[in-house]
Kinemage of the C-alpha trace (Angstrom):
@kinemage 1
@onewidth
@group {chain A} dominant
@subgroup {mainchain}
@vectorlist {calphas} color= white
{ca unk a 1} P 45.583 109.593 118.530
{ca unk a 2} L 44.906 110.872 115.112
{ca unk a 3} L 47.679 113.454 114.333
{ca unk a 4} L 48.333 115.661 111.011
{ca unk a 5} L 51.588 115.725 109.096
{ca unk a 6} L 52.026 119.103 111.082
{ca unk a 7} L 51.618 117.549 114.640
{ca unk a 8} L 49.026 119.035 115.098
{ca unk a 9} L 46.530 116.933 117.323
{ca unk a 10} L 43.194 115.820 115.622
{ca unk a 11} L 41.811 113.317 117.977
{ca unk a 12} L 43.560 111.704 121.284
{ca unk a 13} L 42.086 109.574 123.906
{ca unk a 14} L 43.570 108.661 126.942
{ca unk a 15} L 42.423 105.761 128.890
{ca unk a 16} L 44.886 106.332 132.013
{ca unk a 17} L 44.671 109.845 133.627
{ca unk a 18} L 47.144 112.109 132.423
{ca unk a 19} L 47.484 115.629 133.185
{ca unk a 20} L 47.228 117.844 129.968
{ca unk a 21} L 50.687 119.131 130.099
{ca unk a 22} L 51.638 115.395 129.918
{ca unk a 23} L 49.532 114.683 127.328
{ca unk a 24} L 50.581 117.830 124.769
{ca unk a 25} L 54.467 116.548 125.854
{ca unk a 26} L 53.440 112.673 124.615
{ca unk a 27} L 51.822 113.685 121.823
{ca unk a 28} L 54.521 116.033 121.347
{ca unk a 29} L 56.636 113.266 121.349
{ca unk a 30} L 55.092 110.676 119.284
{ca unk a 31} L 55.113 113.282 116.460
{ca unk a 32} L 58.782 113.743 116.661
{ca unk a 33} L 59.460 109.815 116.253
{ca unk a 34} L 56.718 109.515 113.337
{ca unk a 35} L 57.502 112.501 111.610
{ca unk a 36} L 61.114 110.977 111.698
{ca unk a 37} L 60.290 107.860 109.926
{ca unk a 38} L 61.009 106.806 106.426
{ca unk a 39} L 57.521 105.636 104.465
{ca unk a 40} L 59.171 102.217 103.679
{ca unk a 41} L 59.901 101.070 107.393
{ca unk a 42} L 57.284 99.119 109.525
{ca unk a 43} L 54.435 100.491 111.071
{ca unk a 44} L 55.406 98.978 114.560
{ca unk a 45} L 57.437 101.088 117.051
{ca unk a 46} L 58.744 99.179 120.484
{ca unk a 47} L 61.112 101.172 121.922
{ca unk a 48} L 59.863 104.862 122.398
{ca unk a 49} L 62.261 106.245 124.664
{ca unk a 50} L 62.299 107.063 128.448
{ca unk a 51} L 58.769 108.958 128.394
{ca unk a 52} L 56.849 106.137 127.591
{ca unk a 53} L 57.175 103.149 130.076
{ca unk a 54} L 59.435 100.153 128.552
{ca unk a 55} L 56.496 97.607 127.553
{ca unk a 56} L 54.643 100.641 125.699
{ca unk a 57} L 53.823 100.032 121.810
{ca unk a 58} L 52.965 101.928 119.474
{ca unk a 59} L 51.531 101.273 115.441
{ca unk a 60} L 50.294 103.568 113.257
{ca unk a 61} L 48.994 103.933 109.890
{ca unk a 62} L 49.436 107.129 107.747
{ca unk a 63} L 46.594 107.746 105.577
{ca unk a 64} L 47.409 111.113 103.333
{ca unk a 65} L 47.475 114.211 106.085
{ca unk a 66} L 47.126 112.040 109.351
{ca unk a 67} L 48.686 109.750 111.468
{ca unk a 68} L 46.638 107.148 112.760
{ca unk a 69} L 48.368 106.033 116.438
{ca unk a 70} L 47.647 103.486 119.195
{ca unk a 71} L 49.891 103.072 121.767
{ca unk a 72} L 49.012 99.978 123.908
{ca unk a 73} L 51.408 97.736 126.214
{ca unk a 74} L 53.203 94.315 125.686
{ca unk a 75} L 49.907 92.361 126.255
{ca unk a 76} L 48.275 93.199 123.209
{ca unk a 77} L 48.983 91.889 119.696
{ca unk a 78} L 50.796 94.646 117.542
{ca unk a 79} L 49.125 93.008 114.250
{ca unk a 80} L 45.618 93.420 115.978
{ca unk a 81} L 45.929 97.018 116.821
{ca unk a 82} L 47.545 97.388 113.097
{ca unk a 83} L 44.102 95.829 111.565
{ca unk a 84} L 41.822 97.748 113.938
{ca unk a 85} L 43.132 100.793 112.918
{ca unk a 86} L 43.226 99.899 108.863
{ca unk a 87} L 40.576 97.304 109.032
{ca unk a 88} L 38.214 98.592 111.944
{ca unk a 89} L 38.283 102.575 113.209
{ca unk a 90} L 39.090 103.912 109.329
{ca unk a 91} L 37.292 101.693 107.511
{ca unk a 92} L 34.389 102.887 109.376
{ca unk a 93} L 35.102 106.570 109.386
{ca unk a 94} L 35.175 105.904 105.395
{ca unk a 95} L 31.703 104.686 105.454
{ca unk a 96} L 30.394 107.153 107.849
{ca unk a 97} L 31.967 110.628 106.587
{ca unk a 98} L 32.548 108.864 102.626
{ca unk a 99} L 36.034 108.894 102.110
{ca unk a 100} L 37.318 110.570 105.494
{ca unk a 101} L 39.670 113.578 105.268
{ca unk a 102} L 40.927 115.721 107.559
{ca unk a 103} L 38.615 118.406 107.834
{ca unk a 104} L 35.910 115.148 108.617
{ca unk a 105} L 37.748 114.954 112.078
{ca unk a 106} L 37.892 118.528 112.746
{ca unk a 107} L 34.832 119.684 112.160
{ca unk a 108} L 32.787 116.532 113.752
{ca unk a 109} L 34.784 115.895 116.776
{ca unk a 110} L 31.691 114.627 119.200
{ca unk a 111} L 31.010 112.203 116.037
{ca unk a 112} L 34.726 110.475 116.046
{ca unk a 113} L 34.558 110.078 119.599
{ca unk a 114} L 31.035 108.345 119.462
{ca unk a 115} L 33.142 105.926 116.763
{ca unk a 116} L 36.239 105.490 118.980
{ca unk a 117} L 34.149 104.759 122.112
{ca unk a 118} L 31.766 102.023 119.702
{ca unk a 119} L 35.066 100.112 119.307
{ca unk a 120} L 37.249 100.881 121.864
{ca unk a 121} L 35.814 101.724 125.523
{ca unk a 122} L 37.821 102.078 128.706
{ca unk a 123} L 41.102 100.708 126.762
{ca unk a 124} L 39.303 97.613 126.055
{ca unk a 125} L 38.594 96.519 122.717
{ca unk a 126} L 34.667 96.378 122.135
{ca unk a 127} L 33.387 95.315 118.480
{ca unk a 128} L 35.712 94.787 115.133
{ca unk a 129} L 33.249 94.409 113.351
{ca unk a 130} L 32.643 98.119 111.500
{ca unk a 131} L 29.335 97.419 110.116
{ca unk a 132} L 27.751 96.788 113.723
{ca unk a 133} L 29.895 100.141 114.613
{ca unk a 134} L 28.367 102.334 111.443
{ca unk a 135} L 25.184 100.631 113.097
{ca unk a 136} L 25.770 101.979 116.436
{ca unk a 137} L 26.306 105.540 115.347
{ca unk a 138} L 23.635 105.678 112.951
{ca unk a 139} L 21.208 104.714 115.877
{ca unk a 140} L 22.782 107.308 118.261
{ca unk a 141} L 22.855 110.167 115.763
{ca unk a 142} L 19.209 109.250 115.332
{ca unk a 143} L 18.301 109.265 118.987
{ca unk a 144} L 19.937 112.799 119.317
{ca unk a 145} L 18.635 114.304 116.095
{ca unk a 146} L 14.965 113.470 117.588
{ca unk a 147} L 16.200 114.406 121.103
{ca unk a 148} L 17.262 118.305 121.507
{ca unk a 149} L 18.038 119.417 124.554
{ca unk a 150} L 15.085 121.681 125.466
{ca unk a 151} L 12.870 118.681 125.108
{ca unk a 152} L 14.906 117.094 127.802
{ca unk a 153} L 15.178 119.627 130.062
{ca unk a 154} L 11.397 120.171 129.745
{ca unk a 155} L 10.731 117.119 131.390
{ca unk a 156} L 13.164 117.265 133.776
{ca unk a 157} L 12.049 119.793 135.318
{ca unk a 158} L 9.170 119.245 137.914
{ca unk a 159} L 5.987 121.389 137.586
{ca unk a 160} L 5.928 122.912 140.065
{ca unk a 161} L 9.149 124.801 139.051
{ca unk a 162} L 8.229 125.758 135.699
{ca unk a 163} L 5.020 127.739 136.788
């Protein structure tokens, strides 16, 4: 999730189905307990309440206006998440937007989820490395700034129904 200081949602990914009323209400949520915390505690949360289940974790990073929050369960290593958040997802939403601000996630929404999806896909954890994920994204923006969409659907269609 990428949240404002407002709680206002910027970016959130679910990898287990959730309904959307359940997903405003943990969002909801996960505001409330950030937006609760004092700047000088850590940046690990374990216990979350009853609406997450008991081996839920969450770390975040606040960068300026946003929260920057994974939640993830006991399996995973809290200090991992922490540096592919710092190290990994904003480092390379630095080099791709130059210095990433708020109004660089609202107004290029399909583009963060192209970044999220380079390095994290289907909850799993795919490359760290952000120059191979800058990499990735330059290569797909390419592919769809030479691909619009009437030139695919021209050659979808058969001949015989364009006539």
């Amino acid at each position: 999730m990428v949240i404002n200081t407002f709680g206002k949602p910027r970016l959130s990914k679910f990898y287990e189905f959730q309904p959307v009323e359940k997903q405003q209400e943990l969002i909801r949520h996960v505001y409330a307990v950030l937006s609760n915390r004092p700047d000088n505690v850590s940046n690990f949360i374990r216990s979350l309440g009853t609406i997450f289940s008991p081996d839920t974790r969450l770390v975040y990073k606040h960068y300026a206006t946003l929260y920057f929050v994974f939640l993830f369960d006991n399996s995973e290593n809290e200090l991992a998440m922490l540096d592919l958040i710092q190290a990994v997802f904003v480092e390379t939403l630095d080099k791709c937007f130059k210095s990433v601000c708020e109004l660089d996630v609202v107004f290029n929404y399909s583009k963060m989820h192209i970044i999220l999806d380079e390095i994290i896909l289907g909850g799993q954890v795919l490359e760290t490395d952000s120059v191979e994920v800058v990499r990735a994204v330059e290569e797909i923006s390419k592919v769809e700034s030479t691909t619009s969409a009437g030139t695919l659907i021209n050659k979808s269609i058969p001949s015989w129904w364009a006539r």
